[in-house]
MARGU-583305 format. One record per residue (C-alpha): residue number from 1; residue in three letters; y, x, z. Coordinates in Angstrom, 1 decimal, decimal comma, always signed. Layout:
BEGIN
<node k="NUM" r="ALA" Y="Y" X="X" Z="Z"/>
...
This chain:
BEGIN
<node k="1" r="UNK" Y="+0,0" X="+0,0" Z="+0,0"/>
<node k="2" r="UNK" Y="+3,2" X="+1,4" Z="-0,5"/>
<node k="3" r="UNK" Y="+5,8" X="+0,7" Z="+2,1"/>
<node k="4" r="UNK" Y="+9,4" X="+1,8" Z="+3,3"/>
<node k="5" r="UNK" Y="+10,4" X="+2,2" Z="+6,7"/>
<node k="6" r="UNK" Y="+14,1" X="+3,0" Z="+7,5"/>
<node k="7" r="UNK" Y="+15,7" X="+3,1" Z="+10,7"/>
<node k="8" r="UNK" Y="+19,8" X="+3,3" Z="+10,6"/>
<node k="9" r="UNK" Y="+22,1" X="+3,8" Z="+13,7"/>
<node k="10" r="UNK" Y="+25,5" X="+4,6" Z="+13,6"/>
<node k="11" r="UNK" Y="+28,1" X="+3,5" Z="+16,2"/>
<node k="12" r="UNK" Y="+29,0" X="+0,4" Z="+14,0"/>
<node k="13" r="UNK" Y="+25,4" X="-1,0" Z="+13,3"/>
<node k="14" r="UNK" Y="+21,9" X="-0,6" Z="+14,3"/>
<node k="15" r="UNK" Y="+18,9" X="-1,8" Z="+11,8"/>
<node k="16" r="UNK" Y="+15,4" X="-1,8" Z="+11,0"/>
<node k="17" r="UNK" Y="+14,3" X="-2,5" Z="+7,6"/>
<node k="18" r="UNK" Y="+10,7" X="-2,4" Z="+6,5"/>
<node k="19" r="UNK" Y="+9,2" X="-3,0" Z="+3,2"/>
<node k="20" r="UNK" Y="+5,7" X="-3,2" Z="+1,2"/>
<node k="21" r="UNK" Y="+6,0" X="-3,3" Z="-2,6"/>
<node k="22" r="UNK" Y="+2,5" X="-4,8" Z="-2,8"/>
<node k="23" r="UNK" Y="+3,3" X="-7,7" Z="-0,6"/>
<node k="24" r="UNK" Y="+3,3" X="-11,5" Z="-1,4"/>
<node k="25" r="UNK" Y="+6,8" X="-12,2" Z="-0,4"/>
<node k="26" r="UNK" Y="+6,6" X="-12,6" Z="+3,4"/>
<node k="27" r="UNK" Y="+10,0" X="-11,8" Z="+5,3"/>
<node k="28" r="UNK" Y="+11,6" X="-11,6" Z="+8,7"/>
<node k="29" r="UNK" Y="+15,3" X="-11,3" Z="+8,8"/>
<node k="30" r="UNK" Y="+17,5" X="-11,3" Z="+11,0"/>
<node k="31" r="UNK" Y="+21,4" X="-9,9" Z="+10,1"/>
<node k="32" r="UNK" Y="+23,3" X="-12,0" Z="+12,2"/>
<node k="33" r="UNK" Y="+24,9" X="-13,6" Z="+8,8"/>
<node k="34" r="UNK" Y="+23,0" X="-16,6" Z="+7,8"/>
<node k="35" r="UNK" Y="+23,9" X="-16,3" Z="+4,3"/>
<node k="36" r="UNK" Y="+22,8" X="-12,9" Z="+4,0"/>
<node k="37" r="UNK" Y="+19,6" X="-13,7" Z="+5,8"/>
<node k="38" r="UNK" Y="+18,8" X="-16,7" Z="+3,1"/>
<node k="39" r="UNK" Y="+19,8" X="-14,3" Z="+0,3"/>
<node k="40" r="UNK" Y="+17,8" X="-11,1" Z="+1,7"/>
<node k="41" r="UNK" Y="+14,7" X="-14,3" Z="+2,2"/>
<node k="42" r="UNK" Y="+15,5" X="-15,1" Z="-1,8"/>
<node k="43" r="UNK" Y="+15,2" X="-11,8" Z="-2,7"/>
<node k="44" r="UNK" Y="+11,6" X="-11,3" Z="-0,3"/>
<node k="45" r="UNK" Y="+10,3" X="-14,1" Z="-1,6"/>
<node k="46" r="UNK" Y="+10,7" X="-14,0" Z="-5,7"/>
<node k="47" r="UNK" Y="+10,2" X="-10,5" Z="-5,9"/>
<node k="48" r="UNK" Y="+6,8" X="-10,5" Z="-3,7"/>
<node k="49" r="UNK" Y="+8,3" X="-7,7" Z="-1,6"/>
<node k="50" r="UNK" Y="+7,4" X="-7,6" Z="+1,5"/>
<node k="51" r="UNK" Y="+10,7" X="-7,2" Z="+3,9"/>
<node k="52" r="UNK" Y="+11,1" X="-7,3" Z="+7,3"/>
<node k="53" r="UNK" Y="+15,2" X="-6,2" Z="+8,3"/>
<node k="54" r="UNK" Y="+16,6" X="-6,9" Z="+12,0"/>
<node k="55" r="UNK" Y="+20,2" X="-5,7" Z="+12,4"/>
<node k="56" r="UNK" Y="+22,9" X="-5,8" Z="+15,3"/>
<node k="57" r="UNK" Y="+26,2" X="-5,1" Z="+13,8"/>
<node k="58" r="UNK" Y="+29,5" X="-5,6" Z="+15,0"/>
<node k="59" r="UNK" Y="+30,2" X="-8,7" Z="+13,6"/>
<node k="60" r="UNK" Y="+33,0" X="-8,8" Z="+15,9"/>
<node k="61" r="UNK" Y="+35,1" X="-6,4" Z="+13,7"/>
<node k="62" r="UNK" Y="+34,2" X="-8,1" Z="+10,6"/>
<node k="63" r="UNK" Y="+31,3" X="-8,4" Z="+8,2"/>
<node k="64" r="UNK" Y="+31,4" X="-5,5" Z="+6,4"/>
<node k="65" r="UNK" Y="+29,1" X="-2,7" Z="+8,2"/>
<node k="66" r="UNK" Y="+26,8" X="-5,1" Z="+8,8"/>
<node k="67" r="UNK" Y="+26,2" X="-6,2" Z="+4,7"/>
<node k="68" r="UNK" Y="+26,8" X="-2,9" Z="+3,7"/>
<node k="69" r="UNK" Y="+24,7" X="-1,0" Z="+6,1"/>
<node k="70" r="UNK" Y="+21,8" X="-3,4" Z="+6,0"/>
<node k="71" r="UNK" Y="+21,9" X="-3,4" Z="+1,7"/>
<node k="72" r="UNK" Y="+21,9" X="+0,6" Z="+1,9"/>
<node k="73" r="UNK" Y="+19,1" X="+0,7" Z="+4,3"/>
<node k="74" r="UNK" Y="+17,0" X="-1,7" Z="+2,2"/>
<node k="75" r="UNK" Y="+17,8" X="+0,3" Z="-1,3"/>
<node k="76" r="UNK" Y="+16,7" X="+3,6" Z="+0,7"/>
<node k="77" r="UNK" Y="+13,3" X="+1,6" Z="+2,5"/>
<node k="78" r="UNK" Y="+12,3" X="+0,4" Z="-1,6"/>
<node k="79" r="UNK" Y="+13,1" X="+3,9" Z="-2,9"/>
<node k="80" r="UNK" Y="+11,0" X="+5,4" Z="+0,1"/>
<node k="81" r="UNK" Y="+8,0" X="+3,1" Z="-1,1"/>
<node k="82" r="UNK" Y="+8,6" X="+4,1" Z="-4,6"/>
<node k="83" r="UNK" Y="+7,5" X="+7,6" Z="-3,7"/>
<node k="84" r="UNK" Y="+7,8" X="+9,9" Z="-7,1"/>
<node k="85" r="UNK" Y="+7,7" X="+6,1" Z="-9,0"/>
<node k="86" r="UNK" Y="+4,2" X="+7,6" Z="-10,5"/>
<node k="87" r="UNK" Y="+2,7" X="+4,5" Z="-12,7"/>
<node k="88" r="UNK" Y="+5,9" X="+2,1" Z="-12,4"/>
<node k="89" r="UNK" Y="+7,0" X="-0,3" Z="-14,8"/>
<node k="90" r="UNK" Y="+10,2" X="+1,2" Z="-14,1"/>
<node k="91" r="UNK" Y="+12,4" X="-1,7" Z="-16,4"/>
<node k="92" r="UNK" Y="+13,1" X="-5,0" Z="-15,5"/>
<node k="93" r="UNK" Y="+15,1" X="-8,1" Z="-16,3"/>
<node k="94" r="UNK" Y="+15,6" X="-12,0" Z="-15,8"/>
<node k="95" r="UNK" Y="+17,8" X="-14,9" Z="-16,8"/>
<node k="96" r="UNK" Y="+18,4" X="-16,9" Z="-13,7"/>
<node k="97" r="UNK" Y="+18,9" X="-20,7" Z="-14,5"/>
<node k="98" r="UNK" Y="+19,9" X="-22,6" Z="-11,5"/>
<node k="99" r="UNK" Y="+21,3" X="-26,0" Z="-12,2"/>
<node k="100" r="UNK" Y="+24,4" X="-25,2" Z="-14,0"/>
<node k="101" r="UNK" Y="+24,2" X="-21,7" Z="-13,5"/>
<node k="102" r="UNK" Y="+22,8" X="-18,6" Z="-15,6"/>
<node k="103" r="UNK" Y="+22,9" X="-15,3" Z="-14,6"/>
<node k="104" r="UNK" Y="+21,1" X="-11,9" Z="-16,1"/>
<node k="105" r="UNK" Y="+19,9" X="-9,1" Z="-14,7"/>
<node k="106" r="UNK" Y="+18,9" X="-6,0" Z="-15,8"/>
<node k="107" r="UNK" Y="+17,6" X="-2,7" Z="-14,5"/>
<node k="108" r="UNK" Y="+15,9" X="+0,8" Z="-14,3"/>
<node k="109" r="UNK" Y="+14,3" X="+2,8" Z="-11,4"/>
<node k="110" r="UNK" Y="+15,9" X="+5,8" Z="-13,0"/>
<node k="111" r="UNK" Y="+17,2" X="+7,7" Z="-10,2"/>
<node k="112" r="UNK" Y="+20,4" X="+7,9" Z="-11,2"/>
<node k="113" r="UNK" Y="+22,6" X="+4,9" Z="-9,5"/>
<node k="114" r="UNK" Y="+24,9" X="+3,2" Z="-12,1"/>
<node k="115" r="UNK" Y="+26,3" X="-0,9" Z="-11,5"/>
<node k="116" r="UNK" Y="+27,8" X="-2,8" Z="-13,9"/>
<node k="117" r="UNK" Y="+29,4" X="-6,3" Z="-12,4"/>
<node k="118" r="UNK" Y="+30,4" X="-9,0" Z="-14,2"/>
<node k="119" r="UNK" Y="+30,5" X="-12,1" Z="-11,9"/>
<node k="120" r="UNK" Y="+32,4" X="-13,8" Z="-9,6"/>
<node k="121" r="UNK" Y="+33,4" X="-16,4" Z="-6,9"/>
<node k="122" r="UNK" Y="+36,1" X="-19,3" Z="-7,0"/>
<node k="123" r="UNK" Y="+35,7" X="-19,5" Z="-2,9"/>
<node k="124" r="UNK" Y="+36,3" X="-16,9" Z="-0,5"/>
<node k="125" r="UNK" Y="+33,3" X="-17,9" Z="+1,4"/>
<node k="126" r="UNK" Y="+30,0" X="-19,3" Z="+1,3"/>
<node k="127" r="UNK" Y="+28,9" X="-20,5" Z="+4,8"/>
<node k="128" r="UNK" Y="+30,6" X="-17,8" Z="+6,8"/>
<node k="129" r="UNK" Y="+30,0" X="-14,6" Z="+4,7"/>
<node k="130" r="UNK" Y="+33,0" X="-13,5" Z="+2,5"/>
<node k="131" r="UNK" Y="+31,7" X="-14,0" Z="-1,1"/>
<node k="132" r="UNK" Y="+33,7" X="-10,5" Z="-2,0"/>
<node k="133" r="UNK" Y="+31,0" X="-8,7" Z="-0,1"/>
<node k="134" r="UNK" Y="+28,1" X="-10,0" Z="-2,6"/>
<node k="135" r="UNK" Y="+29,0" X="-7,2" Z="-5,0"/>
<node k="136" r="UNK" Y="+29,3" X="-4,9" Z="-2,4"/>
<node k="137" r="UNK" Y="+26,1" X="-6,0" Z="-1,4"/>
<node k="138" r="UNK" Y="+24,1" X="-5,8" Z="-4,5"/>
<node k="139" r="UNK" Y="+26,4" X="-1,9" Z="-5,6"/>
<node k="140" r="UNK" Y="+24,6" X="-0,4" Z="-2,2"/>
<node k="141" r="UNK" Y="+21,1" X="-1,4" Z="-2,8"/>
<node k="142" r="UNK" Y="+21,3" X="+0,3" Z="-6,3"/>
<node k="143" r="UNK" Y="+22,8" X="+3,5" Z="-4,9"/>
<node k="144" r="UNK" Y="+20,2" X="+4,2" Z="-2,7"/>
<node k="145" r="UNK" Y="+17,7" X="+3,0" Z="-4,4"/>
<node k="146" r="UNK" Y="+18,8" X="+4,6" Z="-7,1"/>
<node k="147" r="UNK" Y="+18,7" X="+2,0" Z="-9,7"/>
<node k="148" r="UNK" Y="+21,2" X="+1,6" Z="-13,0"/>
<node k="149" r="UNK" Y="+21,7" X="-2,1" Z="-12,1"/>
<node k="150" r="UNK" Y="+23,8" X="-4,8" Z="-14,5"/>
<node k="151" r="UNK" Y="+24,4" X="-7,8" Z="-13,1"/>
<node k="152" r="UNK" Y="+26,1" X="-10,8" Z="-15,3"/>
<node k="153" r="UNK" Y="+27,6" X="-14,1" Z="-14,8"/>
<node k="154" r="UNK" Y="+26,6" X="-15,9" Z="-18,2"/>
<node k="155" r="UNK" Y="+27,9" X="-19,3" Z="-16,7"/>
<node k="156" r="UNK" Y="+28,1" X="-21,3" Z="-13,7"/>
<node k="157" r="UNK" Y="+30,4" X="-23,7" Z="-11,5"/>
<node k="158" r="UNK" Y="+29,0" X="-23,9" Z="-8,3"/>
<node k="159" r="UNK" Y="+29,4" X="-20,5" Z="-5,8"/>
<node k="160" r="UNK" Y="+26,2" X="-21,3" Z="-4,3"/>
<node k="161" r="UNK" Y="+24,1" X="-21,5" Z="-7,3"/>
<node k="162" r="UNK" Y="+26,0" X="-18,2" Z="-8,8"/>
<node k="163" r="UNK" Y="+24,9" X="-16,3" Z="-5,7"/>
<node k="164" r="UNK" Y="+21,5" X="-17,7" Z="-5,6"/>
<node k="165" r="UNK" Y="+21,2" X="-17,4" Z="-9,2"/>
<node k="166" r="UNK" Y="+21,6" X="-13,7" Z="-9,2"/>
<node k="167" r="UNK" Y="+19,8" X="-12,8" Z="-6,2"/>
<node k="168" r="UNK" Y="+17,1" X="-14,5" Z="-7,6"/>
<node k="169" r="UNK" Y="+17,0" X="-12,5" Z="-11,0"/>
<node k="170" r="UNK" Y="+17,4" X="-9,6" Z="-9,3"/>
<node k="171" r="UNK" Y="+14,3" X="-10,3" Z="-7,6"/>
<node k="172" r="UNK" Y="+12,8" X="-11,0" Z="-10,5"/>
<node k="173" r="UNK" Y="+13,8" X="-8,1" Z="-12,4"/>
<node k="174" r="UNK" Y="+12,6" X="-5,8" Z="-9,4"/>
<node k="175" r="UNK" Y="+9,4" X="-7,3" Z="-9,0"/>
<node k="176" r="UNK" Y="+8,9" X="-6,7" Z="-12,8"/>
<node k="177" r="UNK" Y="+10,3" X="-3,1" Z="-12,3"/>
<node k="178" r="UNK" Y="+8,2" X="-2,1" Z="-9,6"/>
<node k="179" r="UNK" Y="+4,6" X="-2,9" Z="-10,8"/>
<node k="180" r="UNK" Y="+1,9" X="-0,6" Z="-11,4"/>
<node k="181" r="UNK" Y="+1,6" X="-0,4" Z="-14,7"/>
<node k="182" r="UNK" Y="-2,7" X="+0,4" Z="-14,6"/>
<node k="183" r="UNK" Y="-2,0" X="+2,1" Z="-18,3"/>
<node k="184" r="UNK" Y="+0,1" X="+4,5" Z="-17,8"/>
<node k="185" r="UNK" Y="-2,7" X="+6,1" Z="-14,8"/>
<node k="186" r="UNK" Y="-0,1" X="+7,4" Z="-12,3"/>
<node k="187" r="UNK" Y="+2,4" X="+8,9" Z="-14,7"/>
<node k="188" r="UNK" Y="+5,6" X="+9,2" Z="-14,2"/>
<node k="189" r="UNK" Y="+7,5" X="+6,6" Z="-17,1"/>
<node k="190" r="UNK" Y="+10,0" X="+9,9" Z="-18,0"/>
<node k="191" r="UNK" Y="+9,4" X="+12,4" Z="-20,7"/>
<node k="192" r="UNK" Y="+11,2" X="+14,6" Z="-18,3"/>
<node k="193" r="UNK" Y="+8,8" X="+14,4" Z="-15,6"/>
<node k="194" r="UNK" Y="+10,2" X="+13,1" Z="-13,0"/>
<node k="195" r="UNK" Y="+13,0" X="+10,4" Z="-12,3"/>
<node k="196" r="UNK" Y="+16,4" X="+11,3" Z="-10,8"/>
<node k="197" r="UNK" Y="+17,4" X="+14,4" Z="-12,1"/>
């Protein structure tokens, strides 16, 4: 089984995120934020990741240390997991109908962090999490997981649907992305060797 264990305390936050790639989707979370908790249980679920992340942030200050620090700790737990990415997929993508809402993701486990954005929010909040934080969210799981990530907005009305609807294709997309591909018999998917440099 591979599976990602990361521990992160600083003064500002304190969290424990666990992961198993070859999971069926099970999660426990717990960030304090009930938005991010039901978007972090989105993403568990559709991508058949395992992920179990319990934080204690100081949501006092505000909400930022607490997404940002639990999204980094979850991109580094996947990429622990990932090990040297021997026999992955590596690509993955989705269109992500909900209701009136399609979104698109698309991404590679290459190593090399790149995010491309193009969607956005008409409210300033969605239950009590600041919808500006959602990109911020989604730019530190691809940084240390190290994942070229593009994210688009096709169309969509409702805030709740566009965040659902592209947490959701990113799940899908990284499910896809990290699969064992049984033909490729361990290899590494780079001519160069390896992935990341």
């Amino acid at each position: 089984m591979r599976r990602g264990r990361i521990e992160r305390n600083t003064a500002e936050t304190k969290i424990l995120v666990e992961v198993n790639l070859d999971g069926s989707g099970s999660y426990d979370v717990q960030t304090g934020i009930g938005f991010v908790d039901h978007m972090v249980e989105q993403f568990s679920k559709h991508s058949l990741i395992d992920v179990t992340m319990k934080v204690d942030g100081d949501l006092h200050v505000d909400q930022h240390h607490t997404t940002e620090d639990s999204a980094l700790a979850l991109g580094q737990a996947i990429s622990q997991a990932l090990g040297d990415k021997g026999g992955i997929a590596r690509y993955g993508s989705a269109y992500s109908p909900m209701d009136e809402t399609l979104s698109r993701v698309a991404l590679d486990i290459s190593g090399r962090p790149y995010f491309i954005w193009k969607a956005g929010f008409t409210q300033e909040k969605l239950g009590e999490w600041d919808t500006e934080l959602i990109e911020h969210w989604f730019h530190s799981v691809g940084q240390t997981c190290g994942l070229t990530l593009h994210m688009e907005l096709l169309y969509g009305t409702n805030n709740h649907h566009i965040c659902e609807s592209l947490y959701k294709g990113f799940a899908r997309a990284m499910r896809a992305a990290v699969e064992i591909d049984p033909r490729k018999g361990g290899a590494i998917p780079s001519t160069k060797g390896q992935l990341g440099g």
